[in-house]
C-alpha positions in Angstrom: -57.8 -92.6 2.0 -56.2 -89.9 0.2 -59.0 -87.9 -1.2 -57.2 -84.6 -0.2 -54.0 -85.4 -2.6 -56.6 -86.0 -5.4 -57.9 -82.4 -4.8 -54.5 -81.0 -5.0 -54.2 -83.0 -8.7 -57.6 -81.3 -10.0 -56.8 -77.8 -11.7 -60.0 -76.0 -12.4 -63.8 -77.6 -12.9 -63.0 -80.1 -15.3 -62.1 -82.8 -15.3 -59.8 -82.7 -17.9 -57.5 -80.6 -16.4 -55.9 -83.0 -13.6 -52.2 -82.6 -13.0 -51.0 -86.4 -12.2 -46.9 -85.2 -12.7 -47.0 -83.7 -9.2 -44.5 -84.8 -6.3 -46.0 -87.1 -3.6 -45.1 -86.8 -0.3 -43.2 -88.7 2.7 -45.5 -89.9 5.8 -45.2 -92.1 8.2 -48.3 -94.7 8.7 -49.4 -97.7 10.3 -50.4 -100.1 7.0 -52.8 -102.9 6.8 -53.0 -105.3 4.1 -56.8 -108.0 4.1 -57.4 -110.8 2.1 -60.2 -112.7 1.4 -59.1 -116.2 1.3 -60.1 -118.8 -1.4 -61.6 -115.8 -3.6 -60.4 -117.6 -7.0 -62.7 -120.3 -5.7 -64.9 -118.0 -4.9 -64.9 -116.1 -8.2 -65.4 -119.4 -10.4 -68.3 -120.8 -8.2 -70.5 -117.3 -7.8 -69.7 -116.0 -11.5 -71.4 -112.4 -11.4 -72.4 -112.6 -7.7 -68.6 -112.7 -6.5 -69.3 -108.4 -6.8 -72.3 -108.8 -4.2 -70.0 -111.2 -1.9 -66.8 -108.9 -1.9 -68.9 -105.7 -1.5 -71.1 -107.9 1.7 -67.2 -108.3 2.7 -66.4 -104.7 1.9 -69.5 -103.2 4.3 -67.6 -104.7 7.5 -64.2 -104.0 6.8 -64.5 -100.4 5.4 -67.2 -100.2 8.7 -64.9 -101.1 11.1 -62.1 -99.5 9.9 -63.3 -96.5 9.7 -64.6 -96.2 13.3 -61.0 -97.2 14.5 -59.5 -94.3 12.4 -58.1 -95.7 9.7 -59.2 -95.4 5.8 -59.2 -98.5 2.9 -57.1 -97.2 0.4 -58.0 -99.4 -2.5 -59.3 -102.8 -2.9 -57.9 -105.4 -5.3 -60.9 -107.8 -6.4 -59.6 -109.7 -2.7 -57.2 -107.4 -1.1 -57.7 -104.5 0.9 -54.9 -101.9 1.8 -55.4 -100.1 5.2 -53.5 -97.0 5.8 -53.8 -95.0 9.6 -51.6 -91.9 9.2 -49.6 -91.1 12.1 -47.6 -88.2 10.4 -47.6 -84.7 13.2 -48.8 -87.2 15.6 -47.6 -87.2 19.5 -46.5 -90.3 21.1 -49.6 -90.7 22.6 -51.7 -90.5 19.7 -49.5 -92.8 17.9 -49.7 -95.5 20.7 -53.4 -95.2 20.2 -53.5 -95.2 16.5 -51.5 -98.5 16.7 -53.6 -99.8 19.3 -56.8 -98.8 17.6 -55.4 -100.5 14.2 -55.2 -104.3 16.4 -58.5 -104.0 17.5 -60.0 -103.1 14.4 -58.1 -106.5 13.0 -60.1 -108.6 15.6 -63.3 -106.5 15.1 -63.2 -107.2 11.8 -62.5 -111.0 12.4 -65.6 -111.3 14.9 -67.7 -109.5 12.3 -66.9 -111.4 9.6 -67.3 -114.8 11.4 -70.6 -113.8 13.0 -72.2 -112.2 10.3 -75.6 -113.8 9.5 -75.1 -112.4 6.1 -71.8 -114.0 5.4 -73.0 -117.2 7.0 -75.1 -118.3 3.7 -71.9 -118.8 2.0 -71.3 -121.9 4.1 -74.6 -123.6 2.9 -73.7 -122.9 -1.2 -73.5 -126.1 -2.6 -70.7 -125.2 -5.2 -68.4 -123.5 -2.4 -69.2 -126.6 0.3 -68.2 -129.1 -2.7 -64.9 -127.1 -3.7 -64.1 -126.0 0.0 -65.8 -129.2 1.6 -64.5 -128.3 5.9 -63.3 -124.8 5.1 -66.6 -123.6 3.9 -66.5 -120.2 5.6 -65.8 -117.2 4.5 -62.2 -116.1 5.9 -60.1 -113.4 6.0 -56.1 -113.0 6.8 -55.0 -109.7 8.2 -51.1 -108.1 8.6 -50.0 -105.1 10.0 -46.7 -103.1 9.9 -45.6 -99.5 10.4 -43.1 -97.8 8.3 -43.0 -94.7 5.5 -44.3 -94.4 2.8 -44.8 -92.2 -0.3 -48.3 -90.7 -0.5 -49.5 -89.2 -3.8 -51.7 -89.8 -6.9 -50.9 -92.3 -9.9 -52.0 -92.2 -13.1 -53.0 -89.2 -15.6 -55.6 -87.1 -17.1 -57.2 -90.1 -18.2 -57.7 -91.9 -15.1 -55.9 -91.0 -11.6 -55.9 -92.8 -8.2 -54.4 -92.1 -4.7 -51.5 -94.6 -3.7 -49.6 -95.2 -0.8 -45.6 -96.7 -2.4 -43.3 -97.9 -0.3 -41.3 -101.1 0.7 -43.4 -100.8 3.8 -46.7 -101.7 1.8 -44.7 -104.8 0.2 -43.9 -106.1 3.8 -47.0 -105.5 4.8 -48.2 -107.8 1.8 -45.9 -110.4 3.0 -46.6 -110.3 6.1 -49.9 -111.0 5.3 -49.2 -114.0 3.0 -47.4 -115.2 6.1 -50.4 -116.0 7.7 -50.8 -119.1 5.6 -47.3 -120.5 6.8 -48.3 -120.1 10.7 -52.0 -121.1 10.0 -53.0 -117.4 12.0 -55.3 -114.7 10.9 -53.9 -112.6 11.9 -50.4 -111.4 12.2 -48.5 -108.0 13.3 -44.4 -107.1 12.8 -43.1 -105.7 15.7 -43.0 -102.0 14.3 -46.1 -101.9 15.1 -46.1 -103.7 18.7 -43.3 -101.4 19.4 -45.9 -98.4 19.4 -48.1 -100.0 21.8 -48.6 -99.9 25.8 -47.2 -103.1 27.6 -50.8 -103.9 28.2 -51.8 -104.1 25.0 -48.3 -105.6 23.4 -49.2 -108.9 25.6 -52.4 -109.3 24.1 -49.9 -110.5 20.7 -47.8 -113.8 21.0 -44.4 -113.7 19.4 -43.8 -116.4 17.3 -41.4 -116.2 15.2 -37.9 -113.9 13.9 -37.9 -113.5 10.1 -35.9 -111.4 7.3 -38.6 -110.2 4.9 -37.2 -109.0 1.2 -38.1 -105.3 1.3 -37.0 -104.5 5.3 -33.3 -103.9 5.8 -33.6 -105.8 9.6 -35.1 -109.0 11.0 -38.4 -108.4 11.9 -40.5 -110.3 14.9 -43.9 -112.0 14.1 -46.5 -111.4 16.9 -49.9 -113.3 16.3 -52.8 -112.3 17.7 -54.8 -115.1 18.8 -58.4 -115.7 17.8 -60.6 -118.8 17.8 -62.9 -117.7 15.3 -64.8 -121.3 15.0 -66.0 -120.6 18.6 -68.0 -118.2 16.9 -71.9 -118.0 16.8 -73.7 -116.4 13.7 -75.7 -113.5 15.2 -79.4 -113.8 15.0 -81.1 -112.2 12.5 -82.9 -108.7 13.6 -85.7 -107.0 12.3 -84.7 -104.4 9.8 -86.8 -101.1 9.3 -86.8 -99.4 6.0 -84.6 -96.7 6.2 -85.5 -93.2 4.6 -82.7 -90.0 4.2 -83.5 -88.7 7.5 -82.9 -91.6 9.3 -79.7 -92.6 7.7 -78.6 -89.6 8.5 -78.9 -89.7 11.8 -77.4 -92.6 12.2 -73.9 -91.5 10.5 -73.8 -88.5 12.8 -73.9 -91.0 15.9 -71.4 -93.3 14.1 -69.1 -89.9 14.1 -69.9 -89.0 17.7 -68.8 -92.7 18.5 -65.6 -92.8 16.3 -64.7 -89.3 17.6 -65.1 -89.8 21.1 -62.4 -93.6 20.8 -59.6 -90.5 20.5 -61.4 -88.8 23.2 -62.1 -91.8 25.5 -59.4 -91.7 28.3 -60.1 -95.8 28.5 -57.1 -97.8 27.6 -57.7 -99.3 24.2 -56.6 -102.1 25.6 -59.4 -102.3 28.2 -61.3 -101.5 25.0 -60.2 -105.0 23.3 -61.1 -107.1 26.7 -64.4 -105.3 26.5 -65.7 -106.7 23.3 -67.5 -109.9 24.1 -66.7 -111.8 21.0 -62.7 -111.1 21.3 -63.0 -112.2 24.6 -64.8 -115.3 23.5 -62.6 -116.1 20.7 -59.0 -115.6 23.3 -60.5 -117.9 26.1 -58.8 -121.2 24.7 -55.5 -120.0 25.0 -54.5 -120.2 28.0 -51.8 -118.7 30.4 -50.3 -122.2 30.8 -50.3 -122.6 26.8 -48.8 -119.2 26.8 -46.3 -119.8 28.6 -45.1 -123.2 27.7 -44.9 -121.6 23.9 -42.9 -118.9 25.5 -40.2 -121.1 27.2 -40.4 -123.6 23.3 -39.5 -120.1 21.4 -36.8 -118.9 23.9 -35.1 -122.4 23.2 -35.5 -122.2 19.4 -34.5 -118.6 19.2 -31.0 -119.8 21.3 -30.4 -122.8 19.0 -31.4 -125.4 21.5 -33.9 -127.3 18.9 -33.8 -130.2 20.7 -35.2 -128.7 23.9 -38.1 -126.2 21.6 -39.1 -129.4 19.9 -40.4 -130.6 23.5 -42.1 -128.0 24.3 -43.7 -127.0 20.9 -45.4 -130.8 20.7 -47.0 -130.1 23.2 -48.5 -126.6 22.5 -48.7 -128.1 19.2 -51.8 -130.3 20.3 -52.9 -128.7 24.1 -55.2 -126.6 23.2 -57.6 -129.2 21.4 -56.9 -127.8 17.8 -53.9 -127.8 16.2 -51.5 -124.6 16.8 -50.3 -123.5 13.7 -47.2 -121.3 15.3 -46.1 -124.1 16.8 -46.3 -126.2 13.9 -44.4 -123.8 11.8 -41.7 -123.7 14.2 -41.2 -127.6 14.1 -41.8 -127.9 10.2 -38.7 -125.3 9.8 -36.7 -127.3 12.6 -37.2 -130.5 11.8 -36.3 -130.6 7.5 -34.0 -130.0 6.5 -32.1 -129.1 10.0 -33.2 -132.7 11.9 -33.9 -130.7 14.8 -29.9 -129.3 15.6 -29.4 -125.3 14.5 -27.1 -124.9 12.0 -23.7 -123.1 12.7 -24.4 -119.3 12.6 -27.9 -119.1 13.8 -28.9 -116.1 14.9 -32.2 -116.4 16.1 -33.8 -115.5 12.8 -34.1 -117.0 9.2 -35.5 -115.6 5.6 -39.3 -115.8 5.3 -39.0 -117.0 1.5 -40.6 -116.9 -1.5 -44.2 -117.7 -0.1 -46.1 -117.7 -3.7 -46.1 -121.3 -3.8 -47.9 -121.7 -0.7 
């Protein structure tokens, strides 16, 4: 992302003679923020071959982004920040930017929890003794929408494109959040507010926070995805590729990516489409739904008491434990006992989440 702004740094042929002291500039943009989870585990087990298991990571997440419109702006050893522009957009396009930037979150889940390639990690004997259950390569994924200052950082020495903003930081934290409601994936209502209805109640709210870096409380929304349902894909016979051929194949990639902004298909009808989604969404049900739904709208009026009932039960009904539901009755229960304190107002702090 970005490449233009470098191009407006570079003064002449050489090298030598980037500017980095130029102004950046205000746009508006919908920003992701990845992480690979466990990668310090990851790094100490696999030694030298942590670069071949963050680039096999890398190949599906730059992949997928890129076909939904967006670009990786850098990667941080086990973060990845997304950016999709939506500066001198119309509404419409916006909407679908927003839309597009969703699905490419649960593409990017399914592909990561299918991939054959991936898979192998499971079986490492180092990773299955230090992980033990969790052996899987995992990803968590959040989304916001906000401003933020686009331009290059550095000097003549060594210059990059970067996206600064509070924006980014919430993003971040959003992200990080994911741990606390045991999702993967987790979007702040900036962004659901740019979607179609059809699309906004594919996301679950679950929760009303105050994030440092965001004047407002924001809402959660979690989009739901059973990615243990999964199935690695079988392996496929691979031909060896010569220049001609790859090619080919990146002009069709370009006809396809070009023709999702085309498409008059609601992207929503897009994310039903995808078989794996679809696959991964089928445990939670409309009765889950909305029995969460009546347990938030009691804990959002202060009526604890009557949430708690409702969240043990979501808590458990799906046959795996809810994580949103056991956030909700974790922040309830200690120190409040299950009675709102005087002054709630339907939203608290997310806090300082680096001990989690």
């Amino acid at each position: 992302a970005g490449a233009n702004i470098v191009s407006q740094n570079m003064q002449g042929s050489s090298s030598a003679n980037v500017n980095a002291m130029i102004e950046g500039s205000r746009i508006d943009c919908i920003v992701g923020n990845a992480r690979i989870r466990d990668f310090s585990i990851a790094t100490e087990v696999l030694q030298a071959k942590v670069m071949t298991f963050v680039n096999q990571v890398a190949e599906i997440v730059h992949g997928v982004v890129d076909q939904f419109h967006g670009a990786v702006n850098k990667n941080n050893g086990h973060t990845f920040l997304i950016i999709w522009r939506i500066v001198g957009m119309t509404e419409e396009q916006i909407t679908k930017t927003a839309e597009m930037s969703i699905v490419a979150f649960a593409r990017i889940v399914a592909a990561v929890h299918s991939s054959i390639v991936l898979a192998n990690y499971r079986h490492h004997p180092g990773l299955q003794q230090r992980l033990r259950s969790h052996c899987r390569v995992n990803l968590s994924l959040g989304l916001h929408c906000g401003w933020a200052i686009e331009g290059a950082v550095g000097s003549e020495f060594k210059i990059d494109v970067s996206y600064l903003s509070p924006n980014v930081s919430v993003a971040s934290s959003i992200e990080h959040a994911t741990r606390i409601y045991e999702v993967c994936v987790l979007v702040s209502e900036a962004v659901v507010q740019q979607c179609t209805p059809a699309m906004a109640e594919k996301l679950r709210l679950i929760d009303k926070v105050r994030i440092s870096g965001y004047r407002d409380p924001l809402q959660l929304y979690a989009l739901d995805l059973d990615y243990m349902c999964l199935e690695v894909d079988k392996p496929i016979e691979v031909w060896p590729w010569n220049t001609q051929q790859r090619y080919r194949s990146r002009q069709l990639l370009e006809v396809e990516k070009m023709r999702k902004l085309t498409d008059p298909t609601l992207v929503a009808e897009v994310f039903e489409a995808c078989p794996k989604i679809a696959h991964m969404r089928r445990r939670y049900t409309f009765a889950f739904q909305s029995l969460f739904c009546m347990g938030y709208q009691n804990y959002i009026e202060g009526e604890w008491k009557a949430a708690c009932t409702f969240l043990l039960k979501t808590q458990s009904m799906l046959g795996i434990n809810d994580g949103p539901s056991g956030a909700l009755l974790r922040f309830m229960e200690i120190p409040y006992g299950f009675k709102a304190p005087a002054g709630w107002q339907g939203f608290h702090t997310l806090g300082h989440l680096g001990g989690l």
